[in-house]
C-alpha positions as CSV (number, residue, x, y, z in Angstrom):
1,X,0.4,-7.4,16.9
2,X,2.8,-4.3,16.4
3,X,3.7,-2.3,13.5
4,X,7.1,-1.1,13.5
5,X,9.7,0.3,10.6
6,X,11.3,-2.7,9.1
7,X,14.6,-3.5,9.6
8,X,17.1,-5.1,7.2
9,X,16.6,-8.5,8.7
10,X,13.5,-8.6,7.7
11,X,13.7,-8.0,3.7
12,X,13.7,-11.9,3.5
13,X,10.1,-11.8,4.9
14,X,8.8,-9.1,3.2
15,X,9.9,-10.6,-0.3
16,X,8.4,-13.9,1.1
17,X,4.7,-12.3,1.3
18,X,5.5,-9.9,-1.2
19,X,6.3,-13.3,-3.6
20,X,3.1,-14.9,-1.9
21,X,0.8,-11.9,-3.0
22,X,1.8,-11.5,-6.4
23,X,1.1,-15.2,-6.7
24,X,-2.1,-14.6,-5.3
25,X,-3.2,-12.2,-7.9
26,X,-2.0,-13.9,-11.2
27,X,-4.1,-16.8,-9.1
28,X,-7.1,-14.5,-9.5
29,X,-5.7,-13.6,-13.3
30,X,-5.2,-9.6,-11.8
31,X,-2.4,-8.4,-13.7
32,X,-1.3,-6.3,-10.9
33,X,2.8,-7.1,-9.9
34,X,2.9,-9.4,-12.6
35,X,6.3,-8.0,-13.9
36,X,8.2,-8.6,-11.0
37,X,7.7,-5.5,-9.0
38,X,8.4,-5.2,-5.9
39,X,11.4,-6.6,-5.6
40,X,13.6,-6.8,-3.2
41,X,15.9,-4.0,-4.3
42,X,12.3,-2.0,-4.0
43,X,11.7,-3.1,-0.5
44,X,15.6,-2.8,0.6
45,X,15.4,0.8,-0.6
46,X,11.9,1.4,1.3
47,X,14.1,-0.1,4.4
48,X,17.0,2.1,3.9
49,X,14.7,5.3,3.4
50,X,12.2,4.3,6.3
51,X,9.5,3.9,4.6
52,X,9.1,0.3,5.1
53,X,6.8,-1.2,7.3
54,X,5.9,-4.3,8.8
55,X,3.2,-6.1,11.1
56,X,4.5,-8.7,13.5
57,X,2.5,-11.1,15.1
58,X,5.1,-12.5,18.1
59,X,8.2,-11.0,16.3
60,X,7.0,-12.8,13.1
61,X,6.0,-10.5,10.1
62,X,2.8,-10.9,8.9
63,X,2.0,-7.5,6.7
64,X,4.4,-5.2,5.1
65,X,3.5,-1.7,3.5
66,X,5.5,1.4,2.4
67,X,4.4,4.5,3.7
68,X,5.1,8.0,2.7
69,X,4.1,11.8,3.3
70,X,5.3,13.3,0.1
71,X,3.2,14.0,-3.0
72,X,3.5,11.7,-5.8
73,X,3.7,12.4,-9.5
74,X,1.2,9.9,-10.6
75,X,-1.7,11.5,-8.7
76,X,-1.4,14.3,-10.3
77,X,-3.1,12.5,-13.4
78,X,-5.9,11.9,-11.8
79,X,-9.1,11.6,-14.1
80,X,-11.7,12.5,-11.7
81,X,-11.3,14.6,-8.5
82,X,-9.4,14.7,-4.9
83,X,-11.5,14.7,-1.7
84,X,-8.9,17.2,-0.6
85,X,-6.6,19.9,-2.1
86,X,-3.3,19.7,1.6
87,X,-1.2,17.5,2.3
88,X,-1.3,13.9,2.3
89,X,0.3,10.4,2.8
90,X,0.6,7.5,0.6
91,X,0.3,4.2,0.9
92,X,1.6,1.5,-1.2
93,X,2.5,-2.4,-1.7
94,X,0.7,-3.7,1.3
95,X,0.4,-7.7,1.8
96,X,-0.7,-9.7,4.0
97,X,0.7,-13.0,4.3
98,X,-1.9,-15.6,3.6
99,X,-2.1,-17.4,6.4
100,X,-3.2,-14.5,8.3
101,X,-5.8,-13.2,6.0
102,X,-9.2,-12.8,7.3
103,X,-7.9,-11.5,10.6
104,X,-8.5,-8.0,10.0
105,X,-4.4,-7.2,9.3
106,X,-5.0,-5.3,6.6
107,X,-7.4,-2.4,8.6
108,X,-4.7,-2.4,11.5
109,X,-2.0,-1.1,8.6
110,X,-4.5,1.1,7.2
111,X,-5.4,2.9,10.7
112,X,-1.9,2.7,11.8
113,X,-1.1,4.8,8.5
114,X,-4.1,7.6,9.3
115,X,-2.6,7.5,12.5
116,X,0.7,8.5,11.3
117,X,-0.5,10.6,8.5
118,X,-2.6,12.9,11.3
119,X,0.6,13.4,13.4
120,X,2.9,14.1,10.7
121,X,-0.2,16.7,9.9
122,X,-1.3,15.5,6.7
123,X,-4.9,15.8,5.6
124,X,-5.9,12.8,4.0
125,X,-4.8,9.4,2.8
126,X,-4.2,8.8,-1.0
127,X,-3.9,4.8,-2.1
128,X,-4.6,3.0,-5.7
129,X,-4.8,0.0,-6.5
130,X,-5.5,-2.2,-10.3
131,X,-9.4,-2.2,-11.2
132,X,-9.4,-5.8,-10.6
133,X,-8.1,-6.3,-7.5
134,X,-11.7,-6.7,-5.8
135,X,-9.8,-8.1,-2.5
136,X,-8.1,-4.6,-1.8
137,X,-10.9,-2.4,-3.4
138,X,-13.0,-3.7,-0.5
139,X,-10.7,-3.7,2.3
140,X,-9.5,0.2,1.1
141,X,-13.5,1.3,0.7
142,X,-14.4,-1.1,4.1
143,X,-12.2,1.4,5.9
144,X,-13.4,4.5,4.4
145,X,-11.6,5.0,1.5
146,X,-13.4,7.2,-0.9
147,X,-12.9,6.0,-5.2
148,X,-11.9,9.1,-6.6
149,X,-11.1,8.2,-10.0
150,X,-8.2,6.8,-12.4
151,X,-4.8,7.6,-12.1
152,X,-2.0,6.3,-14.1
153,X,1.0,5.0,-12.6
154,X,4.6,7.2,-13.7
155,X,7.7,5.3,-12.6
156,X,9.0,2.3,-12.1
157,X,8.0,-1.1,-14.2
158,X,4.3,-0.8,-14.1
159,X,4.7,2.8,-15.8
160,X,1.9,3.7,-18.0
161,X,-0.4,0.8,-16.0
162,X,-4.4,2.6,-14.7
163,X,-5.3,2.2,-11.2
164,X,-8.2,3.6,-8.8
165,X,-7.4,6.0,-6.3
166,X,-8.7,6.3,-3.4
167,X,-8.1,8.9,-0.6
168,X,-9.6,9.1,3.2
169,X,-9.9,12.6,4.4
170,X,-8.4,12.4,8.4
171,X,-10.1,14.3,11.1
């Protein structure tokens, strides 16, 4: 498996798992993407800016994340407090598609991101995610992930909406 910036092409795919997920969760009655978000005008504008990712499994995507190394507004609300005060990367909307869950995708796009983050010389990793969403709360804490406390989301369609954040100091 390989994770490369996504490519145009590939938006199809990403909505595909990106649909799959959100199906997943109302499944599991989390209320997390419920209103339609992402979409594909998110994930074409991730693509365009080159912050979209994607796993492939023989040229097939399996994963998709966005990735970025600039602060965000909506950790600055944090109730609770930071592991760390320097720089760090974010990561966001990952999904796995679900037939290749349980195959450990989901830690490979989590070390590829620390990875980044340490060469583009940021300290730490900062991800949320909704209270419910046990499935990610492990796989973020399984790979080190610290809770840090509640955040509350500032743009987009899920404004106003808590999460957990989470951040993994690098090093």
């Amino acid at each position: 498996m390989e994770i490369v910036v996504a490519e145009p092409e590939q938006v199809d795919a990403m909505v595909a798992i990106t649909e799959q997920a959100r199906a997943n969760m109302a499944a599991m009655g989390i209320d997390q993407w419920q209103c339609g978000y992402p979409d594909r005008s998110t994930w074409e504008a991730d693509v365009a800016a080159g912050a979209a990712y994607v796993a492939l499994d023989e040229g097939r995507v399996v994963a998709v994340f966005r990735y970025a190394d600039e602060s965000e507004a909506a950790y600055e609300t944090l109730e609770g407090e930071w592991l760390t005060d320097g720089p760090y990367a974010t990561v966001h909307r990952c999904a796995v598609d679900p037939a290749c869950r349980g195959r450990g995708i989901i830690g490979e796009l989590f070390a590829f991101a620390c990875e980044k983050a340490a060469v583009d010389g940021m300290v730490s990793v900062r991800i949320d995610t909704h209270a419910d969403n046990a499935p990610m709360r492990r796989a973020v804490e399984k790979f080190g992930f610290v809770p840090c406390g509640d955040i509350t989301l500032t743009e987009g369609p899920e404004a106003g909406a808590p999460r957990i954040a989470f951040e993994k100091v690098l090093g």
